[in-house]
N, C-alpha and C positions, 0 to 999 in steps of 0.2 A: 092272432094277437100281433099287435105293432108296437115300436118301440114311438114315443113321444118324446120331446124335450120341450121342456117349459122353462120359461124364464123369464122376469119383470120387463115388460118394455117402457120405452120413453115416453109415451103418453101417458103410465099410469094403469094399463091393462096388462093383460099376462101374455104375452104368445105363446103359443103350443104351434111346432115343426113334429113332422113324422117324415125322420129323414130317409125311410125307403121309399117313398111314395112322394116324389120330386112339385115341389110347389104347392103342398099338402100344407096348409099353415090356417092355424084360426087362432079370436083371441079370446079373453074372458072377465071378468071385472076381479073375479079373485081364480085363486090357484084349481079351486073346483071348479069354477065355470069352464074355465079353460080348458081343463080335461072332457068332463061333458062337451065341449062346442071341437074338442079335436075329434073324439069318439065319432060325432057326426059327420065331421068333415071326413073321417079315414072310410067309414060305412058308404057316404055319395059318392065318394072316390073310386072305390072300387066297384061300386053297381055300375057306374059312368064307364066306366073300363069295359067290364063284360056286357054288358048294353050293344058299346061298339065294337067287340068282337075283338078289343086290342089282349094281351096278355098282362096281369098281374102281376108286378113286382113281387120277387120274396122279400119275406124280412130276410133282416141278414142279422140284428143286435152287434153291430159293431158303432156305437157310438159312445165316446169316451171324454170322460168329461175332466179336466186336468188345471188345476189352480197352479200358477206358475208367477 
């Protein structure tokens, strides 16, 4: 399991970041797609990984989100 963050962009689509997994970003037309299209992006990402024999980020769940 990975931790995602979603949040509205400036175009009008949603981004989805999975901040263990460095440059792991996809977007979505609503808050759903987004999710779906990060799930896919986290799944290529790490087949892409083990493919090339690189090692797999862990999660880590330290992402903190803070209104200030």
């Amino acid at each position: 399991m990975r931790e995602a963050v979603i949040y509205p962009g400036e175009d009008g689509y949603w981004v989805a970041e999975c901040p263990s997994l460095p440059g792991c970003v996809s977007q979505g037309t609503s808050r759903e797609d987004a999710i779906v299209n990060i799930r896919e992006a986290i799944q290529a990402y790490v087949l892409a990984l083990e493919e090339d024999g690189l090692p797999v980020p862990d999660e880590s769940f330290q992402t903190m989100l803070v209104a200030i």
